[in-house]
C-alpha atoms as a printed R data frame, in Angstrom:
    type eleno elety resid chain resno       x      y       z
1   ATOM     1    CA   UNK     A     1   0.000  0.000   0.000
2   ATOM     2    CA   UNK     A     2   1.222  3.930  -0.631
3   ATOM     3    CA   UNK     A     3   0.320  6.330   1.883
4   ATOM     4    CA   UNK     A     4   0.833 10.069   1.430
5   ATOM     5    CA   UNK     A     5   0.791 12.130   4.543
6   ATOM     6    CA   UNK     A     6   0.613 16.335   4.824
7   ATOM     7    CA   UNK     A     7   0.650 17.282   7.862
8   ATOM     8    CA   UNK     A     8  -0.720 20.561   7.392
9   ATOM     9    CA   UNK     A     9  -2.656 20.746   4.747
10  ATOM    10    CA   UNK     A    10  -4.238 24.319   3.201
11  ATOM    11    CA   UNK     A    11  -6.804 24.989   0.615
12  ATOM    12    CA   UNK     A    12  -5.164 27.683  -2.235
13  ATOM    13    CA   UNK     A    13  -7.882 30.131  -2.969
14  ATOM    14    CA   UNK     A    14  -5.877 31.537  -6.686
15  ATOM    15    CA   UNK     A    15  -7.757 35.205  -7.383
16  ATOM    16    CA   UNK     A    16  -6.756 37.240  -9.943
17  ATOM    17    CA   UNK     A    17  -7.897 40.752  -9.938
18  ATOM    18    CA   UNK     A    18  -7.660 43.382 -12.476
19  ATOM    19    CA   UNK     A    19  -6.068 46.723 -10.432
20  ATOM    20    CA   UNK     A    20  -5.398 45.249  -6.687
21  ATOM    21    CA   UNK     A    21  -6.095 48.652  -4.626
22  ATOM    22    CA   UNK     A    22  -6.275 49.149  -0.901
23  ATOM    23    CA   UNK     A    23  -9.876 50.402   1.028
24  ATOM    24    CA   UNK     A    24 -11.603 49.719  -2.238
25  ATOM    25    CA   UNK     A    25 -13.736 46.708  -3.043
26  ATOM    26    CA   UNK     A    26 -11.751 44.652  -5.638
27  ATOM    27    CA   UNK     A    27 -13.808 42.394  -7.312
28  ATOM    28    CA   UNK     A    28 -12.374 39.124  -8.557
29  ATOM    29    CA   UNK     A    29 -11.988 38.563 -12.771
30  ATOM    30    CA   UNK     A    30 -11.377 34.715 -11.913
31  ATOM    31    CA   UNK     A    31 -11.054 32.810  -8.604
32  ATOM    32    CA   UNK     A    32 -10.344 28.774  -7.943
33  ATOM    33    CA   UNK     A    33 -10.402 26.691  -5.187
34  ATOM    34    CA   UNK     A    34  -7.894 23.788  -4.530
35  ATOM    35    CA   UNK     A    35  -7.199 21.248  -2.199
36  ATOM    36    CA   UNK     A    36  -3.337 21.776  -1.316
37  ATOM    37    CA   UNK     A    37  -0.795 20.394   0.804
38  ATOM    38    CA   UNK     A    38   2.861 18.761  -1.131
39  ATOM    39    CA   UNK     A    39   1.991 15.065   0.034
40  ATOM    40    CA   UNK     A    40  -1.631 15.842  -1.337
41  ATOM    41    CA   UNK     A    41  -0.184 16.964  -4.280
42  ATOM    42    CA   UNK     A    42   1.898 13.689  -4.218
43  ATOM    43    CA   UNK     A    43  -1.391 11.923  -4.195
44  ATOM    44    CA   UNK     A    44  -2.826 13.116  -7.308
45  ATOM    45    CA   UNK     A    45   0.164 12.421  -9.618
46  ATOM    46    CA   UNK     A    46   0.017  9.321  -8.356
47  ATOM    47    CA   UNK     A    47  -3.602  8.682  -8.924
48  ATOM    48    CA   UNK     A    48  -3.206  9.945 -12.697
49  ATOM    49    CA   UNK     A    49  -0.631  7.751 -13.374
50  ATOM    50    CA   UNK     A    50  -2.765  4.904 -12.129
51  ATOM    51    CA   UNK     A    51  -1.346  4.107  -8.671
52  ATOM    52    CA   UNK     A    52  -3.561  3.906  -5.760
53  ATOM    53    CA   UNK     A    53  -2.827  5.537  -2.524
54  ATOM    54    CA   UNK     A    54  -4.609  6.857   0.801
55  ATOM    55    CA   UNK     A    55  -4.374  9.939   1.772
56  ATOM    56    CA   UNK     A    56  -3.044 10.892   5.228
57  ATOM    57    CA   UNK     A    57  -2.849 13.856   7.699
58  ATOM    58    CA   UNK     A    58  -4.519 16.234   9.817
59  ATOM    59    CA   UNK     A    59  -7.940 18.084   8.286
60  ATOM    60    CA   UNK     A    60 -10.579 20.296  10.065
61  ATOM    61    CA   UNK     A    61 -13.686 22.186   9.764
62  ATOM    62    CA   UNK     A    62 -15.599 23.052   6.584
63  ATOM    63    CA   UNK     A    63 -12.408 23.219   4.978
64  ATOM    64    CA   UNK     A    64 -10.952 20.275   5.567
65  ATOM    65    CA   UNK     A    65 -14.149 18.157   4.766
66  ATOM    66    CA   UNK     A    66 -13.413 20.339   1.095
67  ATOM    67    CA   UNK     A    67 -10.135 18.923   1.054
68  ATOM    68    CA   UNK     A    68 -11.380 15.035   1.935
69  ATOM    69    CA   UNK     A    69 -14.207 15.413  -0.818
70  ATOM    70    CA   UNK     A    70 -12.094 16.790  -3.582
71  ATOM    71    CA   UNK     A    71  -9.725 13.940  -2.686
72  ATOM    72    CA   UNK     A    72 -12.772 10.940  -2.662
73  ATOM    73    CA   UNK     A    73 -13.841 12.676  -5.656
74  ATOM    74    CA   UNK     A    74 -10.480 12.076  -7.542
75  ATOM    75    CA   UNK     A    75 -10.689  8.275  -6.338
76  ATOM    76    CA   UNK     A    76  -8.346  8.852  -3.637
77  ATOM    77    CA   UNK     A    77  -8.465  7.005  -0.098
78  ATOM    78    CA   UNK     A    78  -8.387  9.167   2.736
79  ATOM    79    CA   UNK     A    79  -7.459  8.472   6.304
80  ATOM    80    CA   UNK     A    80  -7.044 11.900   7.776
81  ATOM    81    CA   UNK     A    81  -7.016 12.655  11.980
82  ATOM    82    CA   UNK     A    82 -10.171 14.553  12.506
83  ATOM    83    CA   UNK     A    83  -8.605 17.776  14.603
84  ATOM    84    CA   UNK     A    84 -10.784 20.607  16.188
85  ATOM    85    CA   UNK     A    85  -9.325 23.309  14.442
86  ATOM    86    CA   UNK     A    86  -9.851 24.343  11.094
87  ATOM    87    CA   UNK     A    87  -7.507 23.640   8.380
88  ATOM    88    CA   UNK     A    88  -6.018 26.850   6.666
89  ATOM    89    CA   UNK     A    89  -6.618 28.575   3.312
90  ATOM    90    CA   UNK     A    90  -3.924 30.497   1.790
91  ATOM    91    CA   UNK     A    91  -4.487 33.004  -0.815
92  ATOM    92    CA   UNK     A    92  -2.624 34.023  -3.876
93  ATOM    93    CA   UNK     A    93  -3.932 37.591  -5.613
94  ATOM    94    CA   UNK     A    94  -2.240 37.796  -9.072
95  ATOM    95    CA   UNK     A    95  -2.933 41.509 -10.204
96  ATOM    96    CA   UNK     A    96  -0.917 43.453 -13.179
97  ATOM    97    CA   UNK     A    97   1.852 40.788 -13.502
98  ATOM    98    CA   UNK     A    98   2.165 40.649  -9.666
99  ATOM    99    CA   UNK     A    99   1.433 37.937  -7.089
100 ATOM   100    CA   UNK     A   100   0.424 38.360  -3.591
101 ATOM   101    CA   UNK     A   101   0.840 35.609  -1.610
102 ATOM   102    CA   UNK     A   102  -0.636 34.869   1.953
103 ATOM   103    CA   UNK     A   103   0.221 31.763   3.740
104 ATOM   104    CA   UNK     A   104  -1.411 31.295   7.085
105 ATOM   105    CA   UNK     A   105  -0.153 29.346   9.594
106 ATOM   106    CA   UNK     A   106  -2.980 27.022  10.145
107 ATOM   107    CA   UNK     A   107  -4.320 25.601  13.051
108 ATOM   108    CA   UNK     A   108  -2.783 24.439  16.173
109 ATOM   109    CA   UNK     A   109  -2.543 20.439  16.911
110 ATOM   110    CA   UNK     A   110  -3.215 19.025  20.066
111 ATOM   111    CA   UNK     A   111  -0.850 16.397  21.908
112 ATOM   112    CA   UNK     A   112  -3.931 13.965  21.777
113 ATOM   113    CA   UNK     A   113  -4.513 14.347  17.477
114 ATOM   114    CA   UNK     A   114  -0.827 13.777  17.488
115 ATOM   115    CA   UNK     A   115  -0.930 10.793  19.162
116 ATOM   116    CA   UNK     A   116  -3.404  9.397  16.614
117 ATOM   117    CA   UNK     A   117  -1.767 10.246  13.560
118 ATOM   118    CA   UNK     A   118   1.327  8.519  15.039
119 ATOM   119    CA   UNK     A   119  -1.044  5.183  16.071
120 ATOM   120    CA   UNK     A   120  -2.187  5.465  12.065
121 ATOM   121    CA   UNK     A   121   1.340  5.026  11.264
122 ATOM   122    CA   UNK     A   122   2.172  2.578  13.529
123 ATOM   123    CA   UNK     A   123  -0.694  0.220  11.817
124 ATOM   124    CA   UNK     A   124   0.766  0.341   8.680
125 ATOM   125    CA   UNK     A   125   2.808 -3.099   7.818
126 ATOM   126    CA   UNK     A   126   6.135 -4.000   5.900
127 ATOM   127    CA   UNK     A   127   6.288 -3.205   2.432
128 ATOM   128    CA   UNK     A   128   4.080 -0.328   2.775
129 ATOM   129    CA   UNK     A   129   5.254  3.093   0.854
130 ATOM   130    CA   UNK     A   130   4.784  6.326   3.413
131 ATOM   131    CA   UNK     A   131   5.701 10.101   2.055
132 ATOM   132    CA   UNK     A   132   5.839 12.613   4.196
133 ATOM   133    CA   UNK     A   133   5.827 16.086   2.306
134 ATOM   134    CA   UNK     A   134   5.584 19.551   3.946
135 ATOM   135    CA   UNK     A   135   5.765 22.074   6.823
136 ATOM   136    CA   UNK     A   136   4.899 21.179  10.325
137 ATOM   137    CA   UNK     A   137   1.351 22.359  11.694
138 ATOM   138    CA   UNK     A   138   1.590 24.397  14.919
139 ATOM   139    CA   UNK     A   139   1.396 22.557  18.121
140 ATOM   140    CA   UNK     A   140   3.924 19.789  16.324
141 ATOM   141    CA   UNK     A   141   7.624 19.611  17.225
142 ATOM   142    CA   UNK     A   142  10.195 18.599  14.529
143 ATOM   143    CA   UNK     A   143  10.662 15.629  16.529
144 ATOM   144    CA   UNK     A   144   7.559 14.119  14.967
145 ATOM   145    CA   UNK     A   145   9.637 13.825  12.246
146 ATOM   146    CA   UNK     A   146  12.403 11.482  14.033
147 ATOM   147    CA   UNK     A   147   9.307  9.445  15.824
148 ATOM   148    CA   UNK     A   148   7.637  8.511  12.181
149 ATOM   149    CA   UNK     A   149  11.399  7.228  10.689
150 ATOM   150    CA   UNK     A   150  11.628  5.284  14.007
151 ATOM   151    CA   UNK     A   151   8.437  3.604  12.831
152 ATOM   152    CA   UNK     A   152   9.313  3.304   9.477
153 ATOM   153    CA   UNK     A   153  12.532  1.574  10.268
154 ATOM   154    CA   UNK     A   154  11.122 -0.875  12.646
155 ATOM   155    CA   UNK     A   155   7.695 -1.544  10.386
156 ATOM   156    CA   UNK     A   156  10.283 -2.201   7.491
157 ATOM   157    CA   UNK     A   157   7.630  0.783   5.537
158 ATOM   158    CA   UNK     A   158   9.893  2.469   2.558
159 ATOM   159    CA   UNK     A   159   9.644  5.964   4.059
160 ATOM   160    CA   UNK     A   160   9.845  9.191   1.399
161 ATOM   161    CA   UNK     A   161  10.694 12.545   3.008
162 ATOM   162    CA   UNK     A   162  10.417 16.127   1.149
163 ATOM   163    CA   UNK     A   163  10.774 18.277   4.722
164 ATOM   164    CA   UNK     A   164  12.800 21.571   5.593
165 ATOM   165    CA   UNK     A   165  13.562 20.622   8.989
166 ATOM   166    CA   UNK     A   166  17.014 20.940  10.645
167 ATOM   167    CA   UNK     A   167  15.490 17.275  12.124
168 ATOM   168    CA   UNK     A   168  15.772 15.484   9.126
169 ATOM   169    CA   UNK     A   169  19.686 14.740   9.376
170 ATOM   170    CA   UNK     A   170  18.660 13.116  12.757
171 ATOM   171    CA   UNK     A   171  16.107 10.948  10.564
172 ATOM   172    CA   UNK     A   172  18.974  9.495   8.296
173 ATOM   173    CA   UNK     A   173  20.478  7.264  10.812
174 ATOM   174    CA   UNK     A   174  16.701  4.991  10.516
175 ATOM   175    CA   UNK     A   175  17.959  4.549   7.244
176 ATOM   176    CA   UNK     A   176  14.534  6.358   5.291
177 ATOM   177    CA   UNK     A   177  14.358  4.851   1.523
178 ATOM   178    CA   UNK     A   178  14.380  8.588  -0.167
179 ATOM   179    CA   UNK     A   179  14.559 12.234   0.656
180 ATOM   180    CA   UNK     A   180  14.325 14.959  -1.709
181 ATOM   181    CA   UNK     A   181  15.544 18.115  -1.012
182 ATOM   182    CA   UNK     A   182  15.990 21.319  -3.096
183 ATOM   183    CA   UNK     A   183  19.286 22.987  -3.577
184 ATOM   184    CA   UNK     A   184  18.441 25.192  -1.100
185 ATOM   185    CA   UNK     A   185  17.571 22.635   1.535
186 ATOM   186    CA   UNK     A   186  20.845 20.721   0.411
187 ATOM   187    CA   UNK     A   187  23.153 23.999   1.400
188 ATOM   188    CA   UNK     A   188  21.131 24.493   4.701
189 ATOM   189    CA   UNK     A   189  22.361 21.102   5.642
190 ATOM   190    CA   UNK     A   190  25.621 21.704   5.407
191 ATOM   191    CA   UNK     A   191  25.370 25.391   6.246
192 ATOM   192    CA   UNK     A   192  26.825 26.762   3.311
193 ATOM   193    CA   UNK     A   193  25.964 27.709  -0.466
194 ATOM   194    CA   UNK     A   194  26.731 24.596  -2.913
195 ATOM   195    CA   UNK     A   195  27.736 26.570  -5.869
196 ATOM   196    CA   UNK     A   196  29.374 23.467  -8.307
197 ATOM   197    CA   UNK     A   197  27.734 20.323  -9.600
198 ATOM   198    CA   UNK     A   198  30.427 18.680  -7.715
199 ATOM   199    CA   UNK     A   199  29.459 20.500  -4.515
200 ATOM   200    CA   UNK     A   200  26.349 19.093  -4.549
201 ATOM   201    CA   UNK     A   201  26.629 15.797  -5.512
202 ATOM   202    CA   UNK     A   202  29.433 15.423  -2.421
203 ATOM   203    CA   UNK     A   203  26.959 17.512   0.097
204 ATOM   204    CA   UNK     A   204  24.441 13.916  -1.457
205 ATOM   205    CA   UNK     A   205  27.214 11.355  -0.695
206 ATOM   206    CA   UNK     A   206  27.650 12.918   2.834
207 ATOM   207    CA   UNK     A   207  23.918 12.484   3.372
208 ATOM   208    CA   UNK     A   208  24.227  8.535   2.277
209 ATOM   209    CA   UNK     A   209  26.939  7.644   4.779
210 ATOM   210    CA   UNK     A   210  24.919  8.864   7.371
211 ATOM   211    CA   UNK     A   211  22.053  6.218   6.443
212 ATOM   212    CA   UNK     A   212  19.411  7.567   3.416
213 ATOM   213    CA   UNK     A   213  19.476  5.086   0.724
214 ATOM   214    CA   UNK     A   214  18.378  7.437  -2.256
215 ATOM   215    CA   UNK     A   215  18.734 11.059  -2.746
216 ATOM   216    CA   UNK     A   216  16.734 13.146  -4.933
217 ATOM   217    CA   UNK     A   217  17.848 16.793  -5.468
218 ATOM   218    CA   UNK     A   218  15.438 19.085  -7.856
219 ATOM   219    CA   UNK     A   219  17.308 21.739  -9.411
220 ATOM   220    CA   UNK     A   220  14.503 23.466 -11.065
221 ATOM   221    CA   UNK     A   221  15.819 24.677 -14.356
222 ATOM   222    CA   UNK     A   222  18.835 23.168 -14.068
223 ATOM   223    CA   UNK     A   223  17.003 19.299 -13.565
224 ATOM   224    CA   UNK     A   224  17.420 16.843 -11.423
225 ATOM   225    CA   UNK     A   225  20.015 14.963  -9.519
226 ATOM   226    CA   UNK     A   226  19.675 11.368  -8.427
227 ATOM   227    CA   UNK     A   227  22.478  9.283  -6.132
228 ATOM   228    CA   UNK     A   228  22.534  6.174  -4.139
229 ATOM   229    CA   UNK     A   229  25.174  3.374  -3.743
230 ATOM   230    CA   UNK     A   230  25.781  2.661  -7.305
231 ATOM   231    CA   UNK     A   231  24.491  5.821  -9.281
232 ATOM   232    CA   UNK     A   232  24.858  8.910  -9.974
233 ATOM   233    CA   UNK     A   233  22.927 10.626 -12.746
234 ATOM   234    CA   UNK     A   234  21.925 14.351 -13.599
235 ATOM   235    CA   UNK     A   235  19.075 15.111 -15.985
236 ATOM   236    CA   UNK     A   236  18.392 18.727 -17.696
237 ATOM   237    CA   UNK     A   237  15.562 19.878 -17.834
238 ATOM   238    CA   UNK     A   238  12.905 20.436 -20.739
239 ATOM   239    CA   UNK     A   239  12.246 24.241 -21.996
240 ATOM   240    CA   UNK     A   240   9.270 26.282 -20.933
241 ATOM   241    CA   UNK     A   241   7.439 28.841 -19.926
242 ATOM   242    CA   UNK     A   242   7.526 28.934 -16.193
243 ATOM   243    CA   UNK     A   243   4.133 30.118 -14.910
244 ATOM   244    CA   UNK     A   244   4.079 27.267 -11.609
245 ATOM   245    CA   UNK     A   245   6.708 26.289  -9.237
246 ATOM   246    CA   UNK     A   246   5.353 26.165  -6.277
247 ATOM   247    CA   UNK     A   247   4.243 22.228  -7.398
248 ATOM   248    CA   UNK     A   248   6.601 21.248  -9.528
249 ATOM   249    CA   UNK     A   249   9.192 19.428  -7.212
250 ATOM   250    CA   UNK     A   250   6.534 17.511  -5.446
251 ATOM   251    CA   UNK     A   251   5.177 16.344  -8.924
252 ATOM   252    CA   UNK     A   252   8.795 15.156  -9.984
253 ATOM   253    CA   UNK     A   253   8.910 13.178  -6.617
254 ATOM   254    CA   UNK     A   254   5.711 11.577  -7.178
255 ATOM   255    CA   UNK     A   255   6.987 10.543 -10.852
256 ATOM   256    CA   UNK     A   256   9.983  9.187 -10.393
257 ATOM   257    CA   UNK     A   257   8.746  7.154  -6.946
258 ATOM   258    CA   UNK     A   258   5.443  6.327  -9.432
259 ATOM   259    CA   UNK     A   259   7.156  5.035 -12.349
260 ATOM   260    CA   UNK     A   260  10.170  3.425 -10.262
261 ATOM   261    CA   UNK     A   261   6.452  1.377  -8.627
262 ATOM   262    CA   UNK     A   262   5.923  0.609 -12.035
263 ATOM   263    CA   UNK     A   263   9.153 -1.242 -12.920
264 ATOM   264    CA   UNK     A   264  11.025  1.532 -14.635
265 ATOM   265    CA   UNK     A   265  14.502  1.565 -14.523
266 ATOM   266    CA   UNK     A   266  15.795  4.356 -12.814
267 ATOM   267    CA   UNK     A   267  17.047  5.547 -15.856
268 ATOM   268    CA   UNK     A   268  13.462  5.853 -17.144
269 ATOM   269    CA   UNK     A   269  12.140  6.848 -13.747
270 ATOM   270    CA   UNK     A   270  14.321 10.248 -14.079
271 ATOM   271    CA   UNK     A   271  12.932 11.488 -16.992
272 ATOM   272    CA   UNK     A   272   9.463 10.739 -16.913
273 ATOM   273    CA   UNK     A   273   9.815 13.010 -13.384
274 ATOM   274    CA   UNK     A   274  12.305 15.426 -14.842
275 ATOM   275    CA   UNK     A   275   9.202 15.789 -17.642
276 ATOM   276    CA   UNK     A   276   6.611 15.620 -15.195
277 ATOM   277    CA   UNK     A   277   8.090 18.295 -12.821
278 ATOM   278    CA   UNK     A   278   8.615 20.772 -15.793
279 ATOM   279    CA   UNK     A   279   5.681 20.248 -16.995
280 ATOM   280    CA   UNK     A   280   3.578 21.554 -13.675
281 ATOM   281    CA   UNK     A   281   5.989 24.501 -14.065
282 ATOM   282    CA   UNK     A   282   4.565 24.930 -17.121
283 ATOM   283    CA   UNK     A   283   0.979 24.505 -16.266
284 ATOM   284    CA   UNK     A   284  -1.092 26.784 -13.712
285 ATOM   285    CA   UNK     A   285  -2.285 23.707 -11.717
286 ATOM   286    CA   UNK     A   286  -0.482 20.170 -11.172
287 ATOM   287    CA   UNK     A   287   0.621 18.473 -14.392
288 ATOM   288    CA   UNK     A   288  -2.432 16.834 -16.137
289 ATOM   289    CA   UNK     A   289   0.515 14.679 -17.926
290 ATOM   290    CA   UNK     A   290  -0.653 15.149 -21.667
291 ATOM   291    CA   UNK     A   291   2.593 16.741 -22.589
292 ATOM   292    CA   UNK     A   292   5.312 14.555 -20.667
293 ATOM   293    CA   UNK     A   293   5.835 12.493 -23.516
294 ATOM   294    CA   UNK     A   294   6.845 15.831 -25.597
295 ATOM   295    CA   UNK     A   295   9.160 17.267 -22.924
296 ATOM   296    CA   UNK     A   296  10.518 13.985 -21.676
297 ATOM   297    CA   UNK     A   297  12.395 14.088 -25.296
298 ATOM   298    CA   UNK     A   298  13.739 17.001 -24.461
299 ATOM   299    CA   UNK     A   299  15.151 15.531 -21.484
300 ATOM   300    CA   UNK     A   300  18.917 14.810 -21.246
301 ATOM   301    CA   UNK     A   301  20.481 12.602 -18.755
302 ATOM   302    CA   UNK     A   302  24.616 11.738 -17.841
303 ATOM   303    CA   UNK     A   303  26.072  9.368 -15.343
304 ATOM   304    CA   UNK     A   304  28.797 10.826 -13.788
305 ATOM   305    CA   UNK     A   305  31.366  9.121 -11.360
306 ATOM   306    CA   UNK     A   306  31.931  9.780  -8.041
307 ATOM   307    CA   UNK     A   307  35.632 10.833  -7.418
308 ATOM   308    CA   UNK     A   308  35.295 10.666  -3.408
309 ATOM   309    CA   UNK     A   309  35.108 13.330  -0.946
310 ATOM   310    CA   UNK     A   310  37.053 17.302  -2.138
């Protein structure tokens, strides 16, 4: 089974407007509601490339029974801890070529909804796949984060982790299947800017003696980067229009974990997600994946060696 678990989940209310002006009434040209949240995300690639999954987390209030419908509606299972608060809607006011963005901190998670969503995990069995995708919910320590790799380790789940936590280091050591950070997550780990190719793909190797068994940086327009024990492979990526990127690297993750469920070679895997990634950036919602087999032409890949440390 694949489970896909945001902790704190959001519905994006997108509004564009034609002159944005303060202590007027600025009515709306378009407006669109979506159910949000980068596991959630993870979830719908998934389901239109023809995986199952179930869809974990914390929802609340009329918002978060939006989120669980939209979800059912897509043919997506959901197993969500039913909090008291009420889950959070950001907003995003495009006006003239500009973009507002508000992102609110949703609500605050009790000790006792905690607790459940750690017993959910705890009844899932060996084999299973578990991503965990996305900022922490108020009321919820980092350490969360630890806890669920402890569990993952001793379940024997194959544990996927896209955080920005200064915790997720401490969750190598349970030896999680995947992460995926961003080069900017990848030089906060290390405290330091990776500027070269090289740079990065030692700041990856570091990561993998300290227990991760994959590593999956997204480079935005610059591609991908994949490295485990016996690889190491960099993809460019297609050209486009960027219009979306606020998506893209959790539709590349779902991809290449997708098609790697599908018996792809890893190879293949890359990019199809390289493709997939690029073309949400591309798109103004998630990749509907009628284009991927146009831009995954487009992408390049090279297997480099690994000289050992600089």
């Amino acid at each position: 089974m694949i489970y896909t678990c945001t902790l704190n989940p959001a519905i994006d209310l997108f509004v564009e407007l034609e002159n944005f002006q303060p202590y007027v009434v600025n009515r709306s040209i378009t407006e669109d509601y979506q159910a949000n949240g980068k596991a959630i995300n993870i979830s719908f690639i998934l389901k239109k490339m023809g995986i199952g999954n179930t869809a974990m987390g914390f929802l609340g209030g009329f918002t978060g029974q939006f989120i669980e419908e939209v979800l059912q509606k897509k043919g997506i299972h959901t197993d969500f801890v039913r909090i008291e608060g009420t889950t959070r809607i950001n907003t995003f006011v495009r006006s003239r070529d500009k973009e507002y963005k508000i992102v609110n901190r949703g609500p605050n998670i009790t000790r006792i909804e905690e607790t459940l969503m750690i017993e959910k995990i705890n009844q899932l069995t060996a084999g299973d796949i578990l991503f965990v995708s996305g900022s922490l919910p108020r009321g919820v320590s980092d350490d969360i984060l630890i806890e669920i790799s402890r569990i993952a380790r001793e379940k024997q789940l194959r544990l996927i982790l896209d955080v920005s936590s200064t915790k997720l280091l401490d969750c190598l050591a349970y030896r999680p299947y995947l992460i995926k950070p961003n080069e900017e997550e990848l030089s906060a780990m290390f405290g330091k800017r990776l500027l070269t190719r090289e740079e990065v793909i030692e700041a990856a190797h570091q990561l993998m003696e300290r227990g991760v068994q994959n590593i999956l940086v997204s480079l935005g327009e610059k591609g991908a980067l994949f490295v485990n024990k016996d690889k190491v492979i960099m993809t460019t990526a297609p050209k486009g229009k960027v219009v979306n990127t606020a998506c893209a690297g959790d539709s590349m993750l779902a991809a290449f974990v997708g098609s790697i469920l599908l018996e792809k070679s890893i190879e293949e895997s890359l990019a199809f997600s390289t493709a997939v990634g690029s073309s949400t950036a591309f798109s103004m919602g998630l990749s509907n994946l009628l284009d991927v087999p146009e831009l995954v032409k487009q992408v390049q890949l090279q297997e480099l060696e690994y000289k050992g440390g600089n």
